[in-house]
C-alpha distance (Angstrom), angle and dihedral (degrees) to the residues before:
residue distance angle dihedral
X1 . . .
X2 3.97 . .
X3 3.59 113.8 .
X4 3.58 107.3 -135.6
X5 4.11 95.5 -143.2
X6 3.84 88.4 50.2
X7 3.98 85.6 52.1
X8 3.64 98.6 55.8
X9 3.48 92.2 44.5
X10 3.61 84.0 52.1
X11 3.78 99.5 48.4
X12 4.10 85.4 53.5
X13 3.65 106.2 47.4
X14 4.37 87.8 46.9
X15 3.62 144.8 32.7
X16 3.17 108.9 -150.0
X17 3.92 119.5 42.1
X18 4.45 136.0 -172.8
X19 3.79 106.8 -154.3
X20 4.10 109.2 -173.5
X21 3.65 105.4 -165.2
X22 3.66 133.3 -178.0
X23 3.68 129.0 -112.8
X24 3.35 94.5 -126.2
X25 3.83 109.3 75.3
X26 3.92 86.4 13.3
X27 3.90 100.3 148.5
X28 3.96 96.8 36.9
X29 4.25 83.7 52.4
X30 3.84 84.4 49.1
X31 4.21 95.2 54.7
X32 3.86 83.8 49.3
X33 3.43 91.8 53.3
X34 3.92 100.7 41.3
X35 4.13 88.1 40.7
X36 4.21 89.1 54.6
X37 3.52 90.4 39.5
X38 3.89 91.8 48.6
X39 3.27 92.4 53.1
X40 3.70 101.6 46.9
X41 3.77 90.7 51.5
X42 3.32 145.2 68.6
X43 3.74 98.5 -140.6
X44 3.39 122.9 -17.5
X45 3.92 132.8 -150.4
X46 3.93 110.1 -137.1
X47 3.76 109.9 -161.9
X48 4.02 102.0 -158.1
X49 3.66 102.0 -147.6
X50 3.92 101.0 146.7
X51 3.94 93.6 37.9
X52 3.74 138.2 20.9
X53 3.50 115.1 -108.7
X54 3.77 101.8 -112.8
X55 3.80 78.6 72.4
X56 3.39 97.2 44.7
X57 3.67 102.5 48.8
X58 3.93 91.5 41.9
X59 4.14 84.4 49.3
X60 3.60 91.7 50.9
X61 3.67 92.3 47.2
X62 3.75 99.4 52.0
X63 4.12 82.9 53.4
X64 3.55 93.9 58.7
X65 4.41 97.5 -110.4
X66 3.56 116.0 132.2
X67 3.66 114.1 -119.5
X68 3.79 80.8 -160.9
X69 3.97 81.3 86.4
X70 3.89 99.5 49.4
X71 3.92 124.9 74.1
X72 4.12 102.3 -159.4
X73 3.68 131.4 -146.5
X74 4.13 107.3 -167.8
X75 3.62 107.9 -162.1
X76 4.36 89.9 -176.7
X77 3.25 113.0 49.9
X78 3.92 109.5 64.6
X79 4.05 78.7 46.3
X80 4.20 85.2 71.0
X81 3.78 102.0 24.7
X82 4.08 140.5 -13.3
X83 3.81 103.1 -89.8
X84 4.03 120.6 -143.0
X85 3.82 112.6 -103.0
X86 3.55 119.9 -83.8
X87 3.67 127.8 -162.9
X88 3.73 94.6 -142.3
X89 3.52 97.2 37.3
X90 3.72 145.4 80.3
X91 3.50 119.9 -167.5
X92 3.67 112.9 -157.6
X93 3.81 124.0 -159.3
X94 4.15 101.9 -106.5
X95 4.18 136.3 -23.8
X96 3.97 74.5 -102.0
X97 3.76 96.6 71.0
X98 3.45 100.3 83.0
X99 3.63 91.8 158.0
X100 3.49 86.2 55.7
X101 4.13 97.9 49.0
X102 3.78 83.3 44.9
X103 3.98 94.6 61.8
X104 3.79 93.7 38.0
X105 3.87 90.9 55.2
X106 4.05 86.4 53.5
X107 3.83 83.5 42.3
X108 3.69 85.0 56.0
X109 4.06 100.4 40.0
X110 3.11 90.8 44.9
X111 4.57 118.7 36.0
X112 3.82 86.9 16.7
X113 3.94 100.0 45.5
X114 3.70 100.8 -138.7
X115 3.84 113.0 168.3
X116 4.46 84.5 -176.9
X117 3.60 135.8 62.9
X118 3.45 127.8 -175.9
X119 3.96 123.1 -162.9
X120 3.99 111.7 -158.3
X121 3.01 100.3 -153.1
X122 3.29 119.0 -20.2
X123 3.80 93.1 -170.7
X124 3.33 90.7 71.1
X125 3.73 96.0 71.2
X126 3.73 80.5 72.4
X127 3.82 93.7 76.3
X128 4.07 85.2 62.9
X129 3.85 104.9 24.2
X130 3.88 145.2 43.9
X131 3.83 117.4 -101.3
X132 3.94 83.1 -120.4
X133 3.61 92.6 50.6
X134 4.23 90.4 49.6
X135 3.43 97.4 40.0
X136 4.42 85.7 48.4
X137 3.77 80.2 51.7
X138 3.99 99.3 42.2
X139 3.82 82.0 50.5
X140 3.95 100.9 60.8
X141 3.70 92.3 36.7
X142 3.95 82.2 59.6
X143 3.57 91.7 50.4
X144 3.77 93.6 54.3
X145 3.68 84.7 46.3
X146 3.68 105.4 53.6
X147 3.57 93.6 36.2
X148 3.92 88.3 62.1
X149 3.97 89.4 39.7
X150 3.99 87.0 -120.0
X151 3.96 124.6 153.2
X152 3.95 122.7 -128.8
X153 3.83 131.0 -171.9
X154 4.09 114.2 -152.1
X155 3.98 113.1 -168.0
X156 3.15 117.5 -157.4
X157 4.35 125.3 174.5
X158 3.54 117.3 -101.4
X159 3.62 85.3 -132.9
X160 4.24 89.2 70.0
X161 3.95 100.1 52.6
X162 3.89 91.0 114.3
X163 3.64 88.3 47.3
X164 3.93 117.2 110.5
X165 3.34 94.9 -123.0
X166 3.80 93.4 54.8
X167 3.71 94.9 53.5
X168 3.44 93.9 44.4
X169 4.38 89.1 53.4
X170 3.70 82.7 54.0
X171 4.41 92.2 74.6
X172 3.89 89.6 46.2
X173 4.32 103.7 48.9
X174 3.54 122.4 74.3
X175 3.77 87.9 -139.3
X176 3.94 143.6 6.9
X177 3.96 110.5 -135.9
């Protein structure tokens, strides 16, 4: 389980973070994360990979976070049905446009002022993408990142650490949690 104290700490001494959480306890781990993340931010941009974010916004919510701090990017619900507008929101087309998550993010560093990103879960873009193709991806969102001195959080499930894409994330991060 992630402590939350040793996650803030975390989020303050580096910029660039690999969380591998377990399944089990997935979406408490996840509030943890968003709450330290939150609060170590000004605004953050939560790109809702594993969950749309009707769900995630209602989640964070119930758990007491304001989603006032957190610009979204939903990569699943326009991929089912065309969402109404949201002000804080951008709803791209599938978790297969990367192109399209890449110029929402600069959309959000950049119009929305978000100086935090969070990736949940970055493993999944494996079900739709080669680990070369994420990790091409992970590497321009990084740019953007570092270049505007931002922080970012990436989970990733324990359960992928041997995976390609994992060991790749490992040369980009400035720590694995």
């Amino acid at each position: 389980m992630i402590n939350y104290t040793e996650l803030s700490s975390q989020i303050k001494e580096n910029s660039i973070l690999l969380l591998m959480v377990s399944k089990e306890g997935y979406r408490s781990q996840n509030i943890e994360i968003a709450r330290a993340l939150s609060e170590n931010a000004q605004k953050s941009c939560y790109v809702c990979i594993n969950a749309p974010y009707n769900f995630v916004t209602q989640n964070l919510a119930k758990n007491n976070i304001s989603i006032d701090k957190f610009f979204f990017i939903d990569t699943l619900t326009r991929n089912v049905n065309e969402p109404a507008p949201a002000e804080n929101c951008i709803f791209v087309s599938s978790p297969n446009s990367l192109t399209e998550i890449s110029l929402a993010f600069s959309k959000a560093l950049n119009e929305k002022h978000c100086d935090g990103a969070l990736f949940d879960t970055i493993s999944s873009l494996t079900i739709y993408q080669s680990s070369h193709t994420i990790i091409q991806f992970v590497h321009t969102i990084l740019t953007k990142l570092r270049i505007t001195n931002g922080k970012a959080i990436f989970v990733v499930l324990k359960d992928d650490i041997n995976s390609d894409l994992v060991k790749d994330l490992y040369m980009f991060v400035d720590k694995v949690v």
